[in-house]
C-alpha positions in Angstrom: 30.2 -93.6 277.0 33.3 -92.5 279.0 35.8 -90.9 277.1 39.9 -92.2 277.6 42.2 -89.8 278.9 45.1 -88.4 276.5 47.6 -90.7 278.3 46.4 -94.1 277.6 46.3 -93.1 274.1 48.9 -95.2 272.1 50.7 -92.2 270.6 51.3 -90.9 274.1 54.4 -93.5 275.0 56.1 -92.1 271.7 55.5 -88.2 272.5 54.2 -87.8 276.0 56.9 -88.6 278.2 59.8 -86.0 279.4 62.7 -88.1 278.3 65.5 -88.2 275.9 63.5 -90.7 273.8 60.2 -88.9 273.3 62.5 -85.5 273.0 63.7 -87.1 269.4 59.9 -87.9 268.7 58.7 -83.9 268.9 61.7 -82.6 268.0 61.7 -84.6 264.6 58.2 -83.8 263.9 58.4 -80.3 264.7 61.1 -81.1 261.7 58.4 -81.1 259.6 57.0 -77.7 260.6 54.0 -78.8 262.8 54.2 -77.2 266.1 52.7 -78.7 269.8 49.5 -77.4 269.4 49.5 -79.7 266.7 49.6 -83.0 268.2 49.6 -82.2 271.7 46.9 -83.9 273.4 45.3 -85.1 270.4 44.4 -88.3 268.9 47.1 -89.5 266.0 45.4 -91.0 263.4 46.7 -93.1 260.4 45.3 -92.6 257.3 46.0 -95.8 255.2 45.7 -94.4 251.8 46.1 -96.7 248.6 46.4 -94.5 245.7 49.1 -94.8 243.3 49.0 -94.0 239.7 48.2 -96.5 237.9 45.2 -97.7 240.1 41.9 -96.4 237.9 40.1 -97.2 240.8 41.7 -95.4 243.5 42.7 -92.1 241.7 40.7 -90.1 243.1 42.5 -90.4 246.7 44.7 -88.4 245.7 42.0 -85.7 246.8 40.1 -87.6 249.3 43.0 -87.9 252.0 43.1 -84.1 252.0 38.8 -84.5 252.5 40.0 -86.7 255.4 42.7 -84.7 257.4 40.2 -81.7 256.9 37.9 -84.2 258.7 40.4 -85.2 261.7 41.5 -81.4 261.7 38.0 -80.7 262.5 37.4 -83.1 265.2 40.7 -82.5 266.6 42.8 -85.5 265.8 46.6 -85.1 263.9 46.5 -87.0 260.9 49.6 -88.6 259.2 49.0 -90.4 255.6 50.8 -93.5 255.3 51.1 -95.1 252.1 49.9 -98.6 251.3 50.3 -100.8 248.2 48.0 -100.0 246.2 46.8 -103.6 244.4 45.5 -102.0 241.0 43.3 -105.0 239.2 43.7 -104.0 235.9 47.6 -103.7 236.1 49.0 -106.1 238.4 50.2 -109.4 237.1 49.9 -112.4 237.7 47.2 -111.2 240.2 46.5 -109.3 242.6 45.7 -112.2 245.0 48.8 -112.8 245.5 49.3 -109.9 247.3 46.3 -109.4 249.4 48.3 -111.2 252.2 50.8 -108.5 251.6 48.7 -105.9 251.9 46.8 -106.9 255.2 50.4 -107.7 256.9 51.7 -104.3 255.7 48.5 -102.7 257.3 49.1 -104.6 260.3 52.6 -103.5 260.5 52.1 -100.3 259.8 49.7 -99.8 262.5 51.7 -101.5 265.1 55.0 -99.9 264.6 53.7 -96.4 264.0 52.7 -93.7 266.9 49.2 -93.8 265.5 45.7 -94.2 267.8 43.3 -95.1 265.1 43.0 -95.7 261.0 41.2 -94.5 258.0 41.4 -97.4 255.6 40.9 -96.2 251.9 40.2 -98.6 249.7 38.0 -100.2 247.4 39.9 -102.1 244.3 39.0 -105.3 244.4 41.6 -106.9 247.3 42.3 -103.8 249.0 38.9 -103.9 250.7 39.7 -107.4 252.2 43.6 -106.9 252.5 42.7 -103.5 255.2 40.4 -105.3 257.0 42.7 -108.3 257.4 45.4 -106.3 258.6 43.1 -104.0 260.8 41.6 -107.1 262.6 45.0 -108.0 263.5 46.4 -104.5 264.3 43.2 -104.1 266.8 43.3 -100.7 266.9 40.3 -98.4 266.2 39.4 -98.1 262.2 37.1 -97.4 259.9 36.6 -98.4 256.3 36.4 -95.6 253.7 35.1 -97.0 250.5 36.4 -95.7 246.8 33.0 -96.1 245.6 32.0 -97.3 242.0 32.5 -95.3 238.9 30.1 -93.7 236.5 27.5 -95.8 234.1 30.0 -96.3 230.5 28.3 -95.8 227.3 28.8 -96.6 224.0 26.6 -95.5 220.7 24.0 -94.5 223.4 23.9 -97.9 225.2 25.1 -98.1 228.7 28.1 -100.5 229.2 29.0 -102.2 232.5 33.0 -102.7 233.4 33.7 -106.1 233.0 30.0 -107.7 232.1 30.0 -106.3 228.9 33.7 -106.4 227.8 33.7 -110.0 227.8 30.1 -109.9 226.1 31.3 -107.3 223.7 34.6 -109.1 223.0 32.9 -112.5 222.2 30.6 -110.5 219.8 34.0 -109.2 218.1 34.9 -112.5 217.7 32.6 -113.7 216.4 33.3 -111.0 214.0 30.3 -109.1 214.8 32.0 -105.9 215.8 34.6 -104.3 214.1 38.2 -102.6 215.5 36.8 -99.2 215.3 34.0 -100.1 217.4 36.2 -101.9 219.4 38.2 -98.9 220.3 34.6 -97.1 220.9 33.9 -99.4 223.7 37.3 -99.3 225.1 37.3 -95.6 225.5 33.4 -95.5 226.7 33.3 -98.4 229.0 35.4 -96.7 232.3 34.1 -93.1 231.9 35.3 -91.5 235.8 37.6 -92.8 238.9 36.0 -95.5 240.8 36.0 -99.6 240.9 34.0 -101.4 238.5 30.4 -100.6 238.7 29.1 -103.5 237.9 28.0 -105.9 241.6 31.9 -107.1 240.8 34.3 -107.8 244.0 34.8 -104.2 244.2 30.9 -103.2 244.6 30.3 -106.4 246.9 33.4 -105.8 249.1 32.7 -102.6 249.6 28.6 -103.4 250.7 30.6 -106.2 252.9 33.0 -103.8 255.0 29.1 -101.6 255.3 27.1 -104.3 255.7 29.4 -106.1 258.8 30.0 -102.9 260.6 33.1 -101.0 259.4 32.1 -97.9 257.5 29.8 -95.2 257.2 25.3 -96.4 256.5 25.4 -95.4 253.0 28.9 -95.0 252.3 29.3 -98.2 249.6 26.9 -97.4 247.2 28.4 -93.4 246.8 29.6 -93.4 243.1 33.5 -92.0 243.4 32.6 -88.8 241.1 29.6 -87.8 243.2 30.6 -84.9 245.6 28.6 -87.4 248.5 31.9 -89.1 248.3 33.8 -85.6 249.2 31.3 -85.2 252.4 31.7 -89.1 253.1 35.5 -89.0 253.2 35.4 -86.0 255.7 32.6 -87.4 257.8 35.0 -91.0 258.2 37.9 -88.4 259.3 35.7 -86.5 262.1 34.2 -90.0 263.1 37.3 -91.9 263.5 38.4 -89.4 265.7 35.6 -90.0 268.1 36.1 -93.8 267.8 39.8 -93.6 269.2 38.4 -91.9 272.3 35.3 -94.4 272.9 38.2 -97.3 271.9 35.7 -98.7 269.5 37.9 -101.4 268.0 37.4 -104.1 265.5 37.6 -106.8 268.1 33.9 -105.3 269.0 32.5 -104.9 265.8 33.8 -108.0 264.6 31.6 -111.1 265.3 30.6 -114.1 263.8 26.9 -112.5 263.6 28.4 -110.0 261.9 29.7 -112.0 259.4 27.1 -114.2 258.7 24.5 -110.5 258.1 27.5 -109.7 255.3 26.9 -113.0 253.9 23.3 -112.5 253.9 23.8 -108.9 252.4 26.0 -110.3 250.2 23.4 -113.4 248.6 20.9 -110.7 248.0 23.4 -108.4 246.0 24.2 -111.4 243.8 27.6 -111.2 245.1 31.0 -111.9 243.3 32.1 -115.2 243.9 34.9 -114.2 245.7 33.3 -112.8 248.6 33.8 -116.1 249.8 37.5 -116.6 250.2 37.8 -112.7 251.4 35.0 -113.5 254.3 36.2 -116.6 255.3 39.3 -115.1 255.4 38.6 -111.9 257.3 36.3 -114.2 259.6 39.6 -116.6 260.4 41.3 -113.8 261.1 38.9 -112.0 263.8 38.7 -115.5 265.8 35.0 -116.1 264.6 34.9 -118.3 261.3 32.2 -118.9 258.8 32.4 -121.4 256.1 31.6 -122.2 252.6 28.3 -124.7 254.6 27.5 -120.9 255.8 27.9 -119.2 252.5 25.0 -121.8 251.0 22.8 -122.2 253.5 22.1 -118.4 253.3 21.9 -119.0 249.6 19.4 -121.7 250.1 17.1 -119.0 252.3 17.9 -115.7 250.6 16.5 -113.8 247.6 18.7 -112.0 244.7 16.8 -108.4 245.4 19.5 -106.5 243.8 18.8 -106.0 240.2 22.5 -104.9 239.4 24.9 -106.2 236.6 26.0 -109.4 236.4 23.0 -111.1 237.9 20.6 -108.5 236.4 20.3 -107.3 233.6 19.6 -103.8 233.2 21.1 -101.7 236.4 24.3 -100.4 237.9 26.0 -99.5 240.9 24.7 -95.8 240.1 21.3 -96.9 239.7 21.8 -98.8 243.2 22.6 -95.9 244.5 19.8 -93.5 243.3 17.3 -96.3 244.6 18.3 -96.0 248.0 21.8 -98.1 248.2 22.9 -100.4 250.8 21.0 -99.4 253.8 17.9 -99.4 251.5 18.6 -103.1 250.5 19.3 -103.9 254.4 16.0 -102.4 255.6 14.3 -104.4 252.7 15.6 -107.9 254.4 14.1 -107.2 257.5 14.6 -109.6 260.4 17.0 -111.6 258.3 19.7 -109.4 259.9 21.1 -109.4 263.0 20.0 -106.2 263.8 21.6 -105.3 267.2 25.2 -105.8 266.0 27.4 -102.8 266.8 29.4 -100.4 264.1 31.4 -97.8 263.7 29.1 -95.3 264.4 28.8 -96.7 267.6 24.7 -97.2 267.2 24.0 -100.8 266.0 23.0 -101.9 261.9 19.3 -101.3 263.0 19.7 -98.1 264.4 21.8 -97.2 261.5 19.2 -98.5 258.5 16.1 -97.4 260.4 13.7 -95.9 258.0 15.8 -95.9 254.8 13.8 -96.2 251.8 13.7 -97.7 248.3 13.3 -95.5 245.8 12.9 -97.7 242.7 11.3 -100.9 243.2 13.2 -102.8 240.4 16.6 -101.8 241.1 16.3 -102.9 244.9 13.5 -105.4 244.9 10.5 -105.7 247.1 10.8 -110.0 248.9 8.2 -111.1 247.4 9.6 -110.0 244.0 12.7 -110.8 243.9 15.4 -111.7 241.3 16.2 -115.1 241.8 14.1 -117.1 244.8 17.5 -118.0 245.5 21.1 -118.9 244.1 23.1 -116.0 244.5 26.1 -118.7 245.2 26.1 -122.2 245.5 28.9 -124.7 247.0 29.0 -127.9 245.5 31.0 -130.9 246.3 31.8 -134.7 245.2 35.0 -136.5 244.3 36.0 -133.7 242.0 35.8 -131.3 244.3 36.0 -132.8 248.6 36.4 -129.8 249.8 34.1 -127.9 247.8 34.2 -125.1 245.0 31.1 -122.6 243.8 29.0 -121.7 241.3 27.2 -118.5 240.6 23.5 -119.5 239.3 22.3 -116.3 238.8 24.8 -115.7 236.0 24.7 -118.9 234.1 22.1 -120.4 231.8 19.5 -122.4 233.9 20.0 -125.8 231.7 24.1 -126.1 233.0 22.2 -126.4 236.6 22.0 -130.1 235.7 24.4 -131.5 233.8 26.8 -134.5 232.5 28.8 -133.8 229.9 32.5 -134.9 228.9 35.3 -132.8 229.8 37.9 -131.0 227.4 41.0 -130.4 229.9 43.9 -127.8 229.8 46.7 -128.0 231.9 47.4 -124.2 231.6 46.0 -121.2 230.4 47.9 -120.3 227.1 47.3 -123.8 225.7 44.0 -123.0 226.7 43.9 -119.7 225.2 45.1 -121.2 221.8 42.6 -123.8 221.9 39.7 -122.0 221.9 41.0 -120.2 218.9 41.2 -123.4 216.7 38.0 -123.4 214.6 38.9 -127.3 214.0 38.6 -128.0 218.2 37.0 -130.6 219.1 34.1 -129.8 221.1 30.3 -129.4 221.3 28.2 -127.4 224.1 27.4 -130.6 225.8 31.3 -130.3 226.6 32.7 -129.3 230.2 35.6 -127.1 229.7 38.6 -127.9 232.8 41.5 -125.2 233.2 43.6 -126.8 236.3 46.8 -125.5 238.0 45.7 -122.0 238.2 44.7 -122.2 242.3 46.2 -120.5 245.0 50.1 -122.3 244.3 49.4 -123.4 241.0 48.7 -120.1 239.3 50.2 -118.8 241.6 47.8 -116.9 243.7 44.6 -117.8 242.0 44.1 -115.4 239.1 40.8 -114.5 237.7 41.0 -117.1 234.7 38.1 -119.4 236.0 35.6 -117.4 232.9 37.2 -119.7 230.4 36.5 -117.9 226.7 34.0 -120.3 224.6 35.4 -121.6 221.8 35.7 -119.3 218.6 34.3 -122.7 217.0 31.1 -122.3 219.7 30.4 -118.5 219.3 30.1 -118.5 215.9 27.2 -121.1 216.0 25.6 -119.2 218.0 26.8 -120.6 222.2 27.1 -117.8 224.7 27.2 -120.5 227.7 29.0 -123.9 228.7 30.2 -125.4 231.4 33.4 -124.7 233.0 35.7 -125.8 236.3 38.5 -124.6 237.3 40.8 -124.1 240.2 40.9 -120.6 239.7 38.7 -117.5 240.1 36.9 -115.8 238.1 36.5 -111.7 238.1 32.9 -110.8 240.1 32.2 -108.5 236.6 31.8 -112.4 234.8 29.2 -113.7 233.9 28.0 -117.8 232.8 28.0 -121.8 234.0 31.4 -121.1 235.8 32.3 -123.7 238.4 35.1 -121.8 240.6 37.8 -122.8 243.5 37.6 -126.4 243.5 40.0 -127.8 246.1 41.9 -128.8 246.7 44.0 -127.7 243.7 45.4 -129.7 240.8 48.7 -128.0 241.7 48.6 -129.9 245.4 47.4 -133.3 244.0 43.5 -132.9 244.5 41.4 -134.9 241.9 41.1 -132.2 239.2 45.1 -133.0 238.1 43.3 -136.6 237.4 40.5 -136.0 235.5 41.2 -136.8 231.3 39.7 -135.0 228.0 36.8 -137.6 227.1 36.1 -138.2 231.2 32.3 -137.8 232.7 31.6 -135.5 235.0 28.1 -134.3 236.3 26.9 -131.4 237.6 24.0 -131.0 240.1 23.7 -127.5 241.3 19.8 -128.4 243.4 21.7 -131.2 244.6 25.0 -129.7 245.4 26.8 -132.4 243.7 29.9 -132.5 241.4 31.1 -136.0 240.5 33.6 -137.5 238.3 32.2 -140.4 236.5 35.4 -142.6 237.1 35.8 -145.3 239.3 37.8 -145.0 242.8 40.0 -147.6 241.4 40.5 -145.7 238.3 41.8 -142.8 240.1 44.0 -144.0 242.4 45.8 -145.9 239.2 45.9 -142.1 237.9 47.4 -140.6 241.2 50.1 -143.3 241.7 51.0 -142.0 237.8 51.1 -138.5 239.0 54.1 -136.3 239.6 54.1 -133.0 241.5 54.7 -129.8 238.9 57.5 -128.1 239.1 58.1 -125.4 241.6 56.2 -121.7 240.8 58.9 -119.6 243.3 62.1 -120.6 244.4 62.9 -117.4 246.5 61.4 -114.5 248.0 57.5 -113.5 248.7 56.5 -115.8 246.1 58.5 -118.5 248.1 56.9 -117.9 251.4 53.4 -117.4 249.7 53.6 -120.9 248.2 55.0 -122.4 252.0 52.2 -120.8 254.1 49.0 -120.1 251.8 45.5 -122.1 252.5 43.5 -123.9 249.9 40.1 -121.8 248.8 37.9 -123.5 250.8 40.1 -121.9 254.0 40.5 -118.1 252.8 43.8 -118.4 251.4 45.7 -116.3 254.0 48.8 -117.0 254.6 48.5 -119.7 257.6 51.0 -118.1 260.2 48.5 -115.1 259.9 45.6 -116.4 261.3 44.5 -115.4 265.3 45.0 -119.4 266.0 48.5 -119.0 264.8 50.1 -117.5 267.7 49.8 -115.4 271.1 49.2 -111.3 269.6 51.8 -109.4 269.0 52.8 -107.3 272.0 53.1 -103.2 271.7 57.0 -102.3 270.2 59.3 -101.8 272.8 60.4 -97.7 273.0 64.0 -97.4 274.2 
């Protein structure tokens, strides 16, 4: 592969030429005590670098950017860190949706405007993997994906605790009152023992196997635990690479395809992915030019086995253990010719070349074919008059007897009425019951928080129910677990049938069949929608404002619409005057 010359490199037209301009470019960088030899004739490369302090997940960057300028050093780049928001889940309210559009246009921007060749993208929390990519995609400049990696196994009294999975499991247990405060605060403190995202097969784990999987980072590099000095070695190895990539102009545009996309989704059914792989690939897809849908998301699910025997949809394993068998590229070489196999990545060889003779080393963490976990149902998109344009389900996760269904529905118009509810030993309700939470989508919440596991009723756990139905407009966190019925749109916020549906109403559930149907008549609903009235405004100025003007229903990715490659011509280079 040729390599480009110094002057068509992008930082060039900031320092290269002899004019007054590019003068105050060198002069105010030799500011900072780098000399010429520095940057002179060397790739500038960006790294993008979301630590903060109060992302769990991402505190270990702290240390890994230095692993990564040592890396560009090395391969004779100049590396400038520029800081990103950093999206902590645990901390940001209302979620952290709402700001992955943020993220991706502040990646985009920061790329553009800057006098930078190529990107590191460090990431991993659960919308920063998405948010990068979004924003690199757009930017179109050469980037790779360095993921944060999960944490260590938690334990507790000798048991081993998954993040997420087993804090709602242990938290229904307490109350039930089956676990006291004092053991409470044992699983608090045991449950998140080391940086790193949630090592459960949450968002963060499947994100992470998604940026691997379609092409942007290192074979191997998602399934490095944070803590494990791999991930030292990894973050060096993505600054030498990247380096190379700016001079072979490896850019997203040729890594991005819609066979790519459609080998994460495949990657992603036989992890037993988080639900919300779907609105972040559909998004990311949208944006490269090269859309999948939710019709791709189950027909994959309809043809490919759960292999991955990893927390939620197993019941034993963890992202460590995922690792130690073998990790992504293990799992990939396991589904044979069900990937596209010639699609090109970042280390400019293609996903076959890259997974070629990986190995499984435990046959029940990463699962032989003709063995698998589930025959199928990592995911499954189901629609009807409740939901037109669709919403999902997780099978996997719930009890096989919700998969078909009818029961009536107990409706909540918001979460804390909800939240006292459940609470109320005197409720009203019965397992046969369909729990609805509605105005919690993309404008209704706003920005779709991760309150689609609705809590069974205190009423419930105590005789004994782990499992019910529930749908709602909102998400639920990939670390969940149970008969959740997820993203229905359009929203009850926007006036799509869920805002008409009553306490007492009928509504079935056919997961084989892909079906969800409310059992009122057409007649009957359109007497309830002429009743209707809008809800009151979420954001009156600001982000929030423009968020709620421009952002898509579930179904489309919920980007922000003036974001999308359809939107408009590219942005041109910035003018240098």
């Amino acid at each position: 592969m040729s390599k480009r010359s110094y002057e068509s490199l992008r930082s060039a037209r900031w320092f290269a030429p002899d004019d007054l301009r590019s003068f105050g470019h060198r002069s105010r960088i030799m500011q900072m005590g780098y000399a010429p030899e520095d940057w002179a004739g060397r790739p500038i490369i960006a790294i993008l670098n979301t630590w903060s302090d109060i992302n769990p997940c991402h505190s270990h960057f702290k240390q890994r950017v230095e692993d990564v300028k040592r890396g560009i050093f090395q391969s004779g780049g100049f590396p400038i860190e520029l800081p990103a928001i950093s999206l902590s889940e645990n901390f940001v309210k209302p979620t952290t949706m709402l700001y992955r559009n943020m993220l991706a246009m502040e990646a985009e921007e920061l790329l553009r405007s800057h006098p930078v060749d190529g990107a590191v993208l460090m990431g991993g929390c659960d919308k920063t993997t998405p948010g990068l990519l979004m924003g690199a995609i757009s930017a179109g400049l050469p980037c790779i994906f360095l993921p944060a990696g999960p944490m260590l196994r938690g334990n507790w009294k000798g048991k081993v605790l998954g993040s997420g999975s087993d804090a709602w499991k242990y938290w229904d247990e307490r109350r039930a009152g089956k676990i006291t405060k004092t053991e409470w605060i044992g699983v608090e403190g045991g449950i998140a023992r080391s940086a790193g995202t949630c090592m459960t097969m949450g968002t963060a784990s499947t994100m992470m196997a998604i940026a691997e999987s379609i092409g942007m980072s290192l074979p191997g590099a998602s399934s490095i635990p944070a803590a494990d000095s791999n991930h030292i070695r990894m973050s060096s190895e993505c600054g030498r690479r990247i380096v190379e990539m700016v001079w072979e102009d490896l850019t997203p545009k040729r890594i991005f395809t819609r066979e790519s996309f459609i080998n994460a989704i495949v990657v992603a059914m036989a992890m037993g992915c988080s639900t919300n792989a779907v609105i972040h690939l559909v998004a990311m897809s949208r944006r490269a030019g090269c859309p999948v849908s939710l019709d791709d998301f189950d027909a994959a699910s309809r043809n490919i086995p759960v292999i991955a025997n990893v927390r939620p949809s197993g019941d034993t394993y963890l992202m460590e253990d995922f690792f130690y068998a073998g990790g992504l590229p293990a799992l990939m070489e396991r589904l044979g010719d069900r990937l596209d196999r010639s699609q090109l990545t970042v280390t400019g060889r293609t996903l076959g070349e890259n997974i070629a003779g990986a190995e499984v080393h435990n046959d029940d963490v990463i699962r032989p074919l003709d063995n698998p976990l589930y025959h199928e149902g990592a995911l499954a998109v189901l629609r009807g008059n409740l939901a037109p344009s669709g919403c999902v389900i997780k099978p996997s996760a719930c009890a096989p007897q919700f998969l078909q269904h009818t029961g009536p529905a107990l409706v909540f118009d918001d979460y804390p009425s909800m939240k006292a509810a459940v609470e109320d030993e005197n409720l009203d309700v019965t397992p046969e019951h369909i729990m609805v939470l509605r105005n919690a989508g993309p404008q209704g919440g706003p920005g779709m928080p991760e309150w689609g596991m609705l809590p069974i009723p205190t009423k419930l756990l105590k005789q004994g129910v782990r499992d019910m139905l529930r749908v709602s407009d909102a998400r639920m966190s990939g670390t969940s677990y149970g008969a959740c019925i997820l993203h229905v749109a359009p929203e009850a916020y926007v006036g799509g049938n869920l805002a008409l549906v009553k306490t007492g109403d009928l509504i079935t559930v056919d997961v084989p069949g892909r079906r969800i149907h409310l059992e009122v008549s057409d007649e009957e609903l359109a007497q309830r929608r002429a009743a209707w009235t809008p809800p009151p405004k979420v954001f009156e100025r600001g982000y929030g404002w423009m968020f709620s003007k421009h952002i898509l229903q579930a179904d489309s990715g919920c980007d922000l619409d003036f974001l999308e490659t359809e939107f408009g011509a590219p942005n041109r280079e910035p003018t240098i005057f």
